[in-house]
N, C-alpha and C positions, 0 to 999 in steps of 0.2 A: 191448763190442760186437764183438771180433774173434772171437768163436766162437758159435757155436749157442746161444742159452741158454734157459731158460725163463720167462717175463717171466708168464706164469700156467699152472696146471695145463695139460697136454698142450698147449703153447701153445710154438711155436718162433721165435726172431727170427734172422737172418741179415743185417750188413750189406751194401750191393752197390756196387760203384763208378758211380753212378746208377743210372736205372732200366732205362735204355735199351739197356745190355748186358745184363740181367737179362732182358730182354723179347727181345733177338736171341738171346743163349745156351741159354733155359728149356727149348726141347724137347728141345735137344740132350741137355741135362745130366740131362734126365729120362728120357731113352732113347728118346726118338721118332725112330723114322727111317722111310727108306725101307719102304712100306706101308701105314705109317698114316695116321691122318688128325688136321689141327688144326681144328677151328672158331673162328671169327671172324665179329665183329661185319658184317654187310655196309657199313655206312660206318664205317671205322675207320683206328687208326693204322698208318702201313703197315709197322712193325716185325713186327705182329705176321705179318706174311704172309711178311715176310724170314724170319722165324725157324725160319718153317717149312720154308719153304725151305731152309734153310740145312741143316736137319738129315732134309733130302732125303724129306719127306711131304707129301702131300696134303693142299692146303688146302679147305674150306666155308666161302662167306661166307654167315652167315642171320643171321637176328633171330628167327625159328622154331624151335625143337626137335624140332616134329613134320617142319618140314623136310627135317633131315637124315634121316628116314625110320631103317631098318635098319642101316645100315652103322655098324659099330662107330668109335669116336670115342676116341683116346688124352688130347684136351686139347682144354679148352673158353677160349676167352678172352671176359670178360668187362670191359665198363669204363663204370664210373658216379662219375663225369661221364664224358660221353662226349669224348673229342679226336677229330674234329674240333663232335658237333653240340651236345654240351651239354646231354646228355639225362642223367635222371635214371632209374636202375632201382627201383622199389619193391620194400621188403621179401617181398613176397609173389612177383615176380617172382623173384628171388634164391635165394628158397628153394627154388622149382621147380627152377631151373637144377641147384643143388647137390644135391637128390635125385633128379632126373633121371641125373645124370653119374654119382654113387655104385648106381645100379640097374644102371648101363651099367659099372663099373672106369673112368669116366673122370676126368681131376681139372679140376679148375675152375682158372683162374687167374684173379684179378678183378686190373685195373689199377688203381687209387686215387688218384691224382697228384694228381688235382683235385679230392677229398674234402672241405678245409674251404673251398671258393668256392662254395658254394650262393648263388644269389641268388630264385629264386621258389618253390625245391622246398628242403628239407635233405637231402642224398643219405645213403646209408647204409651200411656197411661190411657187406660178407660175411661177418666174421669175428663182427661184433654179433648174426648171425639164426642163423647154425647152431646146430645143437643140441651139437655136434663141430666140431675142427678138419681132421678127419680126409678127406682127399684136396682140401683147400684151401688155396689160397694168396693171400694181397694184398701185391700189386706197390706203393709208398708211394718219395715220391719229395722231397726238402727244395727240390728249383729252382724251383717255384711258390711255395709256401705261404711260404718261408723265402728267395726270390733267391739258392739259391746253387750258379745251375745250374752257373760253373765248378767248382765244389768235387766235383763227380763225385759227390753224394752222395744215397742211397737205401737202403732196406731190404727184405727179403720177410720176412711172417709168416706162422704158419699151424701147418698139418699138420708136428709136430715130427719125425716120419721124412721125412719129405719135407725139411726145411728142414737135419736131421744129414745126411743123402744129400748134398743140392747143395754141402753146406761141405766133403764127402769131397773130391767130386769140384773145386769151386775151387779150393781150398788146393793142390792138386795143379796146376794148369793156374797159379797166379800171379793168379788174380783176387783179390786181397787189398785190402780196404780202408786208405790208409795212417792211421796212428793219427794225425797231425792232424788229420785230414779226419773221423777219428773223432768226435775230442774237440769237433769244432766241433758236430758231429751232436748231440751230448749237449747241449752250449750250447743249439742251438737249440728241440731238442725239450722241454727246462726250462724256455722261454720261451714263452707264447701273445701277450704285449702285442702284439709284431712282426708276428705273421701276423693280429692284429685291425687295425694302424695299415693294414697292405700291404693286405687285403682292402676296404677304406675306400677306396682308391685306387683300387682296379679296380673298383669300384662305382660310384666317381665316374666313371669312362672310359665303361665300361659304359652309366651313361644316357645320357650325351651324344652316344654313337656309335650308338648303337640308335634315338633319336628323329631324328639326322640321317638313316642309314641309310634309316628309315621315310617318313622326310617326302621323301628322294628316289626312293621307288618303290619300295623293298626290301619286303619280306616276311621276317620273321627268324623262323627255326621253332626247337623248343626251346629252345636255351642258356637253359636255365631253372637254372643252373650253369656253371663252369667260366672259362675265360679268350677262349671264341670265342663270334664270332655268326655261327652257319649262316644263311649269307645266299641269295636269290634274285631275281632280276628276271624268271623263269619263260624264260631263254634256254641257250643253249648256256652254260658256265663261261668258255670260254674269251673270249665277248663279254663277260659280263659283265669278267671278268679287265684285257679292253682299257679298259672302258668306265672303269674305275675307276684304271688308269695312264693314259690321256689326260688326268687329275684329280690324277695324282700321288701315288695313292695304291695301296700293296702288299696283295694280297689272296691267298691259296693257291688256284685253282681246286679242286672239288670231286672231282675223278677222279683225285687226288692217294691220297685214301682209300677208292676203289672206284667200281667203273664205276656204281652206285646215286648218286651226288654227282654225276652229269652235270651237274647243272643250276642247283649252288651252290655260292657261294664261300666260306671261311673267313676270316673278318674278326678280327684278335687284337686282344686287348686292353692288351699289354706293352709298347706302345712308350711314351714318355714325355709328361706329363700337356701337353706346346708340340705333341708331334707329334700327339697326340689330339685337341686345339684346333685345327691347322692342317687336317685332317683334315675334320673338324665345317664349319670354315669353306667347305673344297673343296666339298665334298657339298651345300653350300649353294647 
């Protein structure tokens, strides 16, 4: 895994020192700068809006395609599961995106992190509905599925010019994967037992924070996937935020991931199966 390889016909893999530099770095390294434009998710992770920044363009936040109207578009990001709401994109949905952006010269990035946590929907990978990989990329991350967020560890797949470009330009800059961190990669991605035991776990958190949640006057909109429950008590976030540390409990307010989340909090599910239980109790 320390170089480009191809893991199936016109099919490229790249490892990343997580995913989360991959996701600040991506425009840069793909030559977006100043002028262009990124699209994003309007409630999303706010990496992807640094990123854009970073590499000095304009950002769109939509959920619409027709939205962005005329103005040419150099990178689309997509993310199914959603971080923060736990939404699910259908294959059909997807496919649009990705012939839409290729009509346009744009490339799609789909984020993936939370791909094997479905819990009412099965999400679906980008890379399963194209016809090509061609100007596609999915962002795949081992800190959920596999715990091993210190280990820095992730990969991008896809479009294999696209994926020999970005390893031109890494290797150059020191973004290298170090070869333990490799080899545990390979361990874990040989192994599914693990991310069935871990996913058993957050399904266990999952109902019991979702019906406490509900029975204390919450409303939880999608997380029909993922590790969050987009939460609301239909007030400002930042009350609900108080409402829920006067209880003792941590919650992300929703304007974390765009001014569209005004009005909901992000409730995770990672903390430990006492604190999930104490929690439960709180809300009680």
């Amino acid at each position: 895994m320390g170089r480009a390889c191809s893991a199936a016909p016109g099919f490229g893999v790249l490892p990343t020192i997580g995913s989360k530099e991959l996701v600040a770095w991506l425009p840069t390294l793909l030559g977006v700068g100043p002028g262009d434009t990124v699209a994003i998710p309007s409630v999303c992770y706010p990496t992807y809006e640094v990123g854009a920044r970073l590499a000095g363009a304009n950002v769109i936040r939509t959920d619409s395609l027709t939205a962005i109207g005329p103005a040419p578009v150099k990178l689309i990001w997509i993310n199914s599961p959603s971080n923060p709401t736990g939404r699910v994109l259908g294959a059909d949905h997807l496919r649009k995106v990705v012939d839409w952006a290729r009509e346009r010269g744009a490339i799609v990035a789909s984020d993936e992190c939370y791909l094997p946590l479905g819990w009412d929907e099965t999400p679906t990978s980008v890379l399963s509905i194209a016809d090509s990989y061609r100007g596609v990329l999915a962002v795949h991350s081992l800190s959920k599925r596999s715990n091993l967020a210190g280990y820095r560890a992730g990969f991008v797949a896809g479009d294999p010019e696209l994926v020999t470009e970005l390893l031109a330009v890494r290797k150059h800059a020191g973004m290298i994967v170090p070869q333990p961190v490799q080899a545990a990669m390979i361990a874990a991605l040989d192994d599914e037992s693990h991310v069935d035991a871990q996913r058993e776990r957050y399904r266990a958190r999952r109902a019991a924070l979702r019906a406490a949640l509900e029975k204390a006057g919450f409303t939880v909109e999608h997380s029909e996937a993922g590790l969050y429950l987009w939460s609301t008590r239909d007030e400002d976030c930042w009350s609900t935020v108080d409402w829920l540390a006067e209880r003792g409990i941590l919650a992300a307010p929703g304007t974390f991931y765009g001014p569209a989340g005004h009005r909901h909090v992000r409730v995770a599910l990672t903390a430990t199966d006492e604190r999930i239980d104490a929690a439960v109790s709180r809300l009680a």
